[in-house]
MARTOR-927151 format. One record per residue (C-alpha): residue in three letters; x, y, z. Coordinates in steps of 0.001 Angstrom, whole numbers, padded with zeros to 6 digits. Example, Ala and Ser with C-alpha at 12.3 -4.5 7.8 and 13.67 -1.06 7.14 Angstrom:
! residues 2
+---------+---------+---------+---------+
! residuo !      px !      py !      pz !
+---------+---------+---------+---------+
!     ala !  012300 ! -004500 !  007800 !
!     ser !  013670 ! -001060 !  007140 !
+---------+---------+---------+---------+
This chain:
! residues 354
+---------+---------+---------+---------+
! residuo !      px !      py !      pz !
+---------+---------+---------+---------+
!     unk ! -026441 ! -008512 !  010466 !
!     unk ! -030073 ! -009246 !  009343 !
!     unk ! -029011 ! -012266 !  006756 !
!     unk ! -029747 ! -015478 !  007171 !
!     unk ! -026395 ! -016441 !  006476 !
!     unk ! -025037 ! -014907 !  009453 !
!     unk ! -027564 ! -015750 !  011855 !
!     unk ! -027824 ! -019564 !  011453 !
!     unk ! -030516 ! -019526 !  014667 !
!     unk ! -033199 ! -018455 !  011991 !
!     unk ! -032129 ! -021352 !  009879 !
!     unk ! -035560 ! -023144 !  009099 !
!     unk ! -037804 ! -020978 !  011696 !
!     unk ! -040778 ! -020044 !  010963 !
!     unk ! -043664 ! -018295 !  013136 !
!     unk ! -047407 ! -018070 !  011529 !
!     unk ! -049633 ! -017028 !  014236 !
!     unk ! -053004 ! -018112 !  014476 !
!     unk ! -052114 ! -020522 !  011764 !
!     unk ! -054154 ! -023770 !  011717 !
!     unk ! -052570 ! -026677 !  009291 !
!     unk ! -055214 ! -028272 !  006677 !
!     unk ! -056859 ! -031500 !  007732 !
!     unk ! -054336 ! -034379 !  007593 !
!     unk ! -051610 ! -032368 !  007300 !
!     unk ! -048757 ! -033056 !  009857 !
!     unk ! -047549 ! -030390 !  011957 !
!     unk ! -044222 ! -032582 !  012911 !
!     unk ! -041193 ! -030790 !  010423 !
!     unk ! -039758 ! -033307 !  008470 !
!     unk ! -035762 ! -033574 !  008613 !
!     unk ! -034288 ! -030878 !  006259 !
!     unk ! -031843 ! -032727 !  003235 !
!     unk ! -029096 ! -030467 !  002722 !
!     unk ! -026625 ! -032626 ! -000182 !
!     unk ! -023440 ! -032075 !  000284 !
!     unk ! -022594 ! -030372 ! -003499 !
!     unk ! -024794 ! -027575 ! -001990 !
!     unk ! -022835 ! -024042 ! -000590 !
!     unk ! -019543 ! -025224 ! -002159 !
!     unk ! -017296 ! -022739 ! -001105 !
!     unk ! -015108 ! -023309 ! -004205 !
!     unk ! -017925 ! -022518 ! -006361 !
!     unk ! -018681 ! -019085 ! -004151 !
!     unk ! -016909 ! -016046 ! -005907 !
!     unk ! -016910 ! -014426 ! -002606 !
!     unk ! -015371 ! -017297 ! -000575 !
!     unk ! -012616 ! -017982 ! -002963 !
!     unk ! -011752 ! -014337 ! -003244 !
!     unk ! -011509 ! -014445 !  000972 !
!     unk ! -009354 ! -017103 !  000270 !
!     unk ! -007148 ! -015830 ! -001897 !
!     unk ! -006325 ! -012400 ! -000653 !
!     unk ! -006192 ! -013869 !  003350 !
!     unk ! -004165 ! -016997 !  002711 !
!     unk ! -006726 ! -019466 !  004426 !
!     unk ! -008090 ! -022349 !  002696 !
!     unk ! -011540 ! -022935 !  001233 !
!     unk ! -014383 ! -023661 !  003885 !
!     unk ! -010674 ! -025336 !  006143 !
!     unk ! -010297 ! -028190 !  003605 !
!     unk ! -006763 ! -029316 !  002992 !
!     unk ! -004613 ! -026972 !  000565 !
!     unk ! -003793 ! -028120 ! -002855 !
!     unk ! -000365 ! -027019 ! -004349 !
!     unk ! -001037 ! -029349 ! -007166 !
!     unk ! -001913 ! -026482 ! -009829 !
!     unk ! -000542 ! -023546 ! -011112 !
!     unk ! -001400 ! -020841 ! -012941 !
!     unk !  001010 ! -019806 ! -015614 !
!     unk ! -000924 ! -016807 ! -017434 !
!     unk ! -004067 ! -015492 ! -018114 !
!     unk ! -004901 ! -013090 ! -021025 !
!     unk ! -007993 ! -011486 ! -022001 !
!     unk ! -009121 ! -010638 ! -025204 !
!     unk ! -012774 ! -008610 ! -026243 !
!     unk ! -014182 ! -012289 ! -026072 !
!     unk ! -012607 ! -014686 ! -023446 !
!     unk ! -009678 ! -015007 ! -021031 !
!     unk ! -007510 ! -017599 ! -021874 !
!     unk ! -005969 ! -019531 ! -018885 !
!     unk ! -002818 ! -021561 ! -018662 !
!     unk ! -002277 ! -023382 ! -015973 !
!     unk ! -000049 ! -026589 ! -015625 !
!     unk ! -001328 ! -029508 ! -012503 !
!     unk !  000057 ! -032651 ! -011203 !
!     unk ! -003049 ! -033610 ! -010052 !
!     unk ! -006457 ! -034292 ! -011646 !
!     unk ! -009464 ! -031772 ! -010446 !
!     unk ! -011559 ! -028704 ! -011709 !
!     unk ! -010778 ! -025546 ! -012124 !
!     unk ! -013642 ! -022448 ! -011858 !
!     unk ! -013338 ! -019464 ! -013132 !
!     unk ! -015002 ! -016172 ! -012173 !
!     unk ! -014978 ! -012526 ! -013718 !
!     unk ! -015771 ! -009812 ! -010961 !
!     unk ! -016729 ! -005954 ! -011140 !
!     unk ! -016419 ! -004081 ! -008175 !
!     unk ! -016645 ! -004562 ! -004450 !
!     unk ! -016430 ! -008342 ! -003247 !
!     unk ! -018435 ! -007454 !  000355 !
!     unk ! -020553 ! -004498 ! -001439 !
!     unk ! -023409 ! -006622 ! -003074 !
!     unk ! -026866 ! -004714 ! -002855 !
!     unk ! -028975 ! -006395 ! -000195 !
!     unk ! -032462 ! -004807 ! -000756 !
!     unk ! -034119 ! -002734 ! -003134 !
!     unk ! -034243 !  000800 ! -002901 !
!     unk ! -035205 !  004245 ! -004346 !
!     unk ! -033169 !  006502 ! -002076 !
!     unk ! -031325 !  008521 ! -004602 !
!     unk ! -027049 !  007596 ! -004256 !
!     unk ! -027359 !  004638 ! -002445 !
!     unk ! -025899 !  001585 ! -004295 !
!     unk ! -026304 ! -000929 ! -001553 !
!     unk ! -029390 ! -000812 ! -000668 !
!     unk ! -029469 !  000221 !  003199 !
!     unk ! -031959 !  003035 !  002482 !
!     unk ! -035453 !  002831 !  002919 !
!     unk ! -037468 !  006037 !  001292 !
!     unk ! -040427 !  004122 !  000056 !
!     unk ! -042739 !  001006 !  001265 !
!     unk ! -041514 ! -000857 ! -001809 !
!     unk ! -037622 ! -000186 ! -000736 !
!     unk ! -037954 ! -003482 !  002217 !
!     unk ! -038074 ! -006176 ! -001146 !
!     unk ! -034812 ! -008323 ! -001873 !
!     unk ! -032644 ! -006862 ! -004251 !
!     unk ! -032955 ! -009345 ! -007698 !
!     unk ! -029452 ! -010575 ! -007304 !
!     unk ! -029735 ! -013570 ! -009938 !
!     unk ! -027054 ! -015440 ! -011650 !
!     unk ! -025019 ! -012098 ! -011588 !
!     unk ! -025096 ! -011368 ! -007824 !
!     unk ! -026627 ! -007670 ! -008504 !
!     unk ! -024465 ! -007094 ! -011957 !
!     unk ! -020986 ! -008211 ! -009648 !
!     unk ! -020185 ! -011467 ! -011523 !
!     unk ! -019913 ! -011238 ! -015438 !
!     unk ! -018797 ! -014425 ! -016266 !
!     unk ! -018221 ! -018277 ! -014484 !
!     unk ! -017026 ! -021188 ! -016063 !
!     unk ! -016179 ! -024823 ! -014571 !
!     unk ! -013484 ! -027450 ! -016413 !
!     unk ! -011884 ! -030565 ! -016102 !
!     unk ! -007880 ! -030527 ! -015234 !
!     unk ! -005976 ! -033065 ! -016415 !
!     unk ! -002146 ! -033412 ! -015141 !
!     unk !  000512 ! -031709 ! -017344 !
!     unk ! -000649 ! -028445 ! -019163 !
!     unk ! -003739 ! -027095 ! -020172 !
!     unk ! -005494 ! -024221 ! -020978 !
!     unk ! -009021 ! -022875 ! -020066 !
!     unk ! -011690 ! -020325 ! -021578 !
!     unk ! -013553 ! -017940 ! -019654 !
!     unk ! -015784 ! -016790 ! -022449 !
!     unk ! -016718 ! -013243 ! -022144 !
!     unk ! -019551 ! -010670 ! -023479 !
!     unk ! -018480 ! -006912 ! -025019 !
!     unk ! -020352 ! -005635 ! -021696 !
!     unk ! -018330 ! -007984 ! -019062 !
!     unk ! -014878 ! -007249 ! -021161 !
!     unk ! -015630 ! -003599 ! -020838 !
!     unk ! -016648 ! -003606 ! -016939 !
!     unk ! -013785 ! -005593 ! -016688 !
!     unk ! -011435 ! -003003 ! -017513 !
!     unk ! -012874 ! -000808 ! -014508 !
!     unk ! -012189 ! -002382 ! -011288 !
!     unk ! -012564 ! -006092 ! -012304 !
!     unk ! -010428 ! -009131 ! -011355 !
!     unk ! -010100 ! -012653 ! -012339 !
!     unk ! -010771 ! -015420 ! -009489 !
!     unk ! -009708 ! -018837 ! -009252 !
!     unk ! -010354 ! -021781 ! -007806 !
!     unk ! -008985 ! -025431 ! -007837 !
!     unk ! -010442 ! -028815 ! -006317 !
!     unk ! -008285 ! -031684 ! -006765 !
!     unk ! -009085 ! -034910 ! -007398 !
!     unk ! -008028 ! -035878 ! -003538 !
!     unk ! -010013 ! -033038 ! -001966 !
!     unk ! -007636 ! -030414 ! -001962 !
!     unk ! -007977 ! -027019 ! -002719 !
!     unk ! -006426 ! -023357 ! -003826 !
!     unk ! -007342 ! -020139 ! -005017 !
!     unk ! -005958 ! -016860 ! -007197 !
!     unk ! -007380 ! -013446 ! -007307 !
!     unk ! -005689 ! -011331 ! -010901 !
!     unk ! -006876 ! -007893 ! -010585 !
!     unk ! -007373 ! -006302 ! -014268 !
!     unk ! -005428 ! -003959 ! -015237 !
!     unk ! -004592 ! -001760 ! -018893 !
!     unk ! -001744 ! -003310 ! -021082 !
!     unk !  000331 ! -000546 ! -020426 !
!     unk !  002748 ! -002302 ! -023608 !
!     unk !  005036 !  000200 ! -025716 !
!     unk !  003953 !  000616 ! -029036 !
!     unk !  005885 ! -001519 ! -031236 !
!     unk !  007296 !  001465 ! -033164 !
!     unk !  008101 !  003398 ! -030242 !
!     unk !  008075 !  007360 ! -030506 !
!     unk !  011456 !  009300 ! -030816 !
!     unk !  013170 !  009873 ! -027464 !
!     unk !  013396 !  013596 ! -026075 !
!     unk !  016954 !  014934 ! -026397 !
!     unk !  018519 !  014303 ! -022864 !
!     unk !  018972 !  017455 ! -020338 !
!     unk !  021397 !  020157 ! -021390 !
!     unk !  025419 !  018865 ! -020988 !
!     unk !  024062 !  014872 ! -020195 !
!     unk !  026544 !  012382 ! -021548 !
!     unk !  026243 !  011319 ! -024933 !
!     unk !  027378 !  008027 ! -024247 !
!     unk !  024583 !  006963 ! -021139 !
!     unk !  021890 !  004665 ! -022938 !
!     unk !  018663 !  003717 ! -020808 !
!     unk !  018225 !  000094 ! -019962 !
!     unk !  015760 ! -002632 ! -018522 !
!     unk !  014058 ! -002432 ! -015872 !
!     unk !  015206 !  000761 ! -014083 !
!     unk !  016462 !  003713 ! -016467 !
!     unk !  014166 !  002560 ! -019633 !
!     unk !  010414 !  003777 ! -019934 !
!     unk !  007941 !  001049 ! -020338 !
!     unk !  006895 ! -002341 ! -019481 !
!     unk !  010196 ! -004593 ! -019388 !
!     unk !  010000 ! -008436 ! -018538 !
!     unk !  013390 ! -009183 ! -017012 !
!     unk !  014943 ! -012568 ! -015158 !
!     unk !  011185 ! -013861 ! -015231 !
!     unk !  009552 ! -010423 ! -013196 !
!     unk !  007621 ! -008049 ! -015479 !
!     unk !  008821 ! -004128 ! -014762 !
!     unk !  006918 ! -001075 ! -015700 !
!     unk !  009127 !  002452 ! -015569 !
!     unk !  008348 !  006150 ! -016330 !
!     unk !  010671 !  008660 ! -016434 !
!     unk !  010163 !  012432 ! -015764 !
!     unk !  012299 !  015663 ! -015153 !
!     unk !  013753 !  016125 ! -011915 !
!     unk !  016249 !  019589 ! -011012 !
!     unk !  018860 !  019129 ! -014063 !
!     unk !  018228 !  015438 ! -014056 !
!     unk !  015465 !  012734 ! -014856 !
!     unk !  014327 !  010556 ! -012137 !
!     unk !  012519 !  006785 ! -013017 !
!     unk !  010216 !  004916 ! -011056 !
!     unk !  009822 !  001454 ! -011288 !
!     unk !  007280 ! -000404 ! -010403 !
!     unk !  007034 ! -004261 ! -010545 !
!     unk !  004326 ! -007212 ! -010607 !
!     unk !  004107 ! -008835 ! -007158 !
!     unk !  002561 ! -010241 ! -004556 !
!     unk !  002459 ! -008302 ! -001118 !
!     unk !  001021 ! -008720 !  001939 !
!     unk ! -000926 ! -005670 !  003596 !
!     unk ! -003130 ! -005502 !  006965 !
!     unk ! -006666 ! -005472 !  006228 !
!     unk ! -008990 ! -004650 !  009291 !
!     unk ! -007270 ! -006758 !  012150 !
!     unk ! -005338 ! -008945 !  010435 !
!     unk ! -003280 ! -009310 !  007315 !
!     unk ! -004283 ! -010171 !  002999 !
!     unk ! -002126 ! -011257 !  000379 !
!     unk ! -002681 ! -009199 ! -003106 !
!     unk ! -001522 ! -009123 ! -006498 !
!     unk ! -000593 ! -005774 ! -008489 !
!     unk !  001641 ! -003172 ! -009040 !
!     unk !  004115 ! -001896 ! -006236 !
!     unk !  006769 !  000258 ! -005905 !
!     unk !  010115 ! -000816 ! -006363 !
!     unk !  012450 !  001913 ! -006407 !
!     unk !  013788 !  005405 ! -008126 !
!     unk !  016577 !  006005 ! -010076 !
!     unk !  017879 !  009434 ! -010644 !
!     unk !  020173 !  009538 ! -014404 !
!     unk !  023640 !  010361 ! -014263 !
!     unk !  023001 !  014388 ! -015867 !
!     unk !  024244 !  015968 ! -012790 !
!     unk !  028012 !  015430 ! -010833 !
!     unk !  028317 !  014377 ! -007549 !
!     unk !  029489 !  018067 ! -006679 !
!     unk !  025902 !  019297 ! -007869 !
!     unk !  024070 !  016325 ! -005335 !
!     unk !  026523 !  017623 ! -001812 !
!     unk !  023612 !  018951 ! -000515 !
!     unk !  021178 !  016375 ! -000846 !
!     unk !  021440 !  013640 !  001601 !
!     unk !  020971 !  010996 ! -001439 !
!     unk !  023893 !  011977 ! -002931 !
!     unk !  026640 !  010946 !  000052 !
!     unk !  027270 !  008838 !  002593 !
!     unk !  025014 !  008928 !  005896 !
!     unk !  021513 !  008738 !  007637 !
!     unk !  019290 !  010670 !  008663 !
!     unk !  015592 !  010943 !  010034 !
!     unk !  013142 !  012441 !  008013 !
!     unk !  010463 !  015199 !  009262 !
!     unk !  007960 !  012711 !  009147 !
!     unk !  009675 !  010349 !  012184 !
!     unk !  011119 !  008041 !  008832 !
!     unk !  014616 !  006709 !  009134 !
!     unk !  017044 !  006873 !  006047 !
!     unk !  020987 !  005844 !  005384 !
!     unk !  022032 !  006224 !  002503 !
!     unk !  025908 !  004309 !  000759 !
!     unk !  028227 !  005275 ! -002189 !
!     unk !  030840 !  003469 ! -004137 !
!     unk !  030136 !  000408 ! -002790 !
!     unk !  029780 ! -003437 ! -003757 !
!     unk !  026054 ! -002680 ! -003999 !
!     unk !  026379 !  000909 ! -005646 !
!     unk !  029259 !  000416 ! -007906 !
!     unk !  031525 !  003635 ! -008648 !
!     unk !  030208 !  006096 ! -009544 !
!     unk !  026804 !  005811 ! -007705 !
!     unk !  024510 !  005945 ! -003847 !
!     unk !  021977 !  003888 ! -002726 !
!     unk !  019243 !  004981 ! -000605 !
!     unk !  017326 !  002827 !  002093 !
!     unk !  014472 !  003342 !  004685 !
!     unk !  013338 !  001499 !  007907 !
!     unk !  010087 !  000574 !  007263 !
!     unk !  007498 ! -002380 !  008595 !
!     unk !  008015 ! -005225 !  006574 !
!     unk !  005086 ! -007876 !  006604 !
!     unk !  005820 ! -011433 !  005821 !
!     unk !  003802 ! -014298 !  005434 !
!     unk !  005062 ! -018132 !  005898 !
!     unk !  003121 ! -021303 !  004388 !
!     unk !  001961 ! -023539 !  007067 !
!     unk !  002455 ! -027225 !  006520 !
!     unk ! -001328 ! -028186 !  005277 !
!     unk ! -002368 ! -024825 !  003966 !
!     unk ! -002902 ! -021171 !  004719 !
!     unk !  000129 ! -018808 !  006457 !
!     unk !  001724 ! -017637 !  009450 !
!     unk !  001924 ! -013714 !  009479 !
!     unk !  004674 ! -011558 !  010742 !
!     unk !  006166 ! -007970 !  011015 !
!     unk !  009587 ! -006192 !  011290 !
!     unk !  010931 ! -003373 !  010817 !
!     unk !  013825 ! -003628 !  008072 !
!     unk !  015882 ! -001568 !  005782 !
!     unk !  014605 ! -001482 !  002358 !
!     unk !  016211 !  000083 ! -000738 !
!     unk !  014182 !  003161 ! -001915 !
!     unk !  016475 !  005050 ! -004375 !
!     unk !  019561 !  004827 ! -006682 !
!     unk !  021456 !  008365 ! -007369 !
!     unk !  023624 !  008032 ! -010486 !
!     unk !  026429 !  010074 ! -010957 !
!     unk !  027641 !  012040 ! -014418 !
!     unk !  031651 !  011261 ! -014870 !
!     unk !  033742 !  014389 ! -014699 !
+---------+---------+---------+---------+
């Protein structure tokens, strides 16, 4: 790979030929003192992002459960942390911009390219000036005490890091306890998508829709809902001579990455409703609106209920067969991944009462 980092064989070589040491110097290397507060991997943004989104522990130490993070906000000057421990440690903090394994490795002048692979000059084969930033990646770090019970801690920020932050920037996380355990948390960034608190009049409903339907949390009401401790964000639009929601929700998936599996934070799908404006007469056609499955054109299995304990009267559910990835906490950190294939509800049809 060309770093030294990855090729620990160059670790401490060096080759000067022809080179003849100064009188009473001794050509015998002394032993190299490496402390052991050097390369802490809880103190590498990189490392405890790796962590974090892949479910193994920092640099294989033992996993901490001791802390938890209850919130984080960020205002145009700091992100404010809550977290609540049962165990004494330190907590570091990290705001990121862009690409965790994208940090420029040499300088260059080739026009477009960011990372420095390009060589179009002999001044283009000099290390790039990464810094205390890591080559503009890391706007802000902070370190703090964590005392058991709850607590709070500031990330302070700069207008420039609170505006990068707002494209493509997450929050990182790291704890060491007291005993020698360890965690991490990645929070991606993302706009506070918040109604207004005056919110605008609502569009008159399609032509001939009840009177009497009103739009509730999470599913059928636009905007960002917090509901049995989840937080919900819905938008509504027009579909045939109905309106069909999608809801998405906060959560924590796990996706394959490469060869093997990460765990992320963020919006996902959840499901879409369709609002009771059209009768179950108008919906015969459509396999969402009866009972049945069927296989889609693109190989995608669907079966869809009505009027059941799940549906209630007056309504169908929809599901899919789709892989489902799971991961399982092993006993002394990190997870156990699987895969099945399992139904999962897609779609709720709504029917308008004769």
């Amino acid at each position: 790979f060309g770093s030294q980092q990855s090729e620990p064989y160059r670790w401490g070589h060096a080759y000067l030929d022809g080179y003849t040491a100064p009188e009473g110097r001794s050509t015998t290397p002394t032993k190299p003192i490496i402390p052991d507060t050097a390369l802490m991997g809880v103190a590498s943004p990189e490392t405890i992002h790796q962590s974090a989104v892949r479910g193994v522990t920092i640099a294989g130490l033992p996993a901490s459960r001791a802390l938890t993070v209850d919130g984080i906000t960020i205002g145009s000057d700091a992100a404010t942390i809550k977290v609540h421990s049962t165990e004494a440690g330190t907590i570091r903090a990290y705001a990121w911009h862009g690409d965790f394994g994208m940090v420029p490795v040499w300088s260059t002048s080739c026009p477009g390219d960011t990372l420095g692979f390009g060589v179009c000059s002999p001044d283009d084969v000099t290390a790039a000036p990464w810094g205390d930033d890591m080559g503009g990646h890391l706007l802000a770090s902070t370190t703090a005490p964590v005392s058991t019970g709850a607590g709070t801690v500031t990330l302070p920020l700069t207008s420039a890091a609170f505006t990068a932050l707002a494209k493509d920037g997450v929050i990182i996380l790291s704890f060491e306890s007291a005993s020698g355990g360890v965690n991490a948390w990645e929070y991606p960034v993302l706009e506070d998508k918040t109604p207004p608190s005056s919110p605008p009049p609502s569009s008159p409903p399609p032509t001939g829709s009840p009177s009497e339907f009103v739009p509730s949390a999470p599913y059928t009401l636009p905007g960002l809902h917090k509901v049995n401790g989840r937080t919900w964000f819905t938008t509504c639009e027009s579909y045939s001579q109905t309106k069909r929601c999608r809801t998405d929700i906060w959560a924590t998936t796990v996706v394959r990455s490469g060869g093997g599996f990460a765990i992320k934070q963020g919006w996902v799908f959840n499901n879409l409703t369709y609002l009771p404006y059209m009768k179950r007469a108008q919906w015969a056609s459509n396999p969402l609106g009866h009972n049945g499955s069927w296989t889609a054109a693109d190989g995608r299995m669907w079966r869809t209920e009505c009027d059941t304990a799940a549906t209630g009267r007056g309504g169908c559910r929809s599901y899919a067969k789709v892989t489902v990835y799971k991961a399982t906490p092993k006993q002394g950190g990190g997870y156990t991944f699987s895969q099945s294939n399992d139904w999962v509800f897609n779609n709720i049809v709504m029917f308008r009462p004769n």
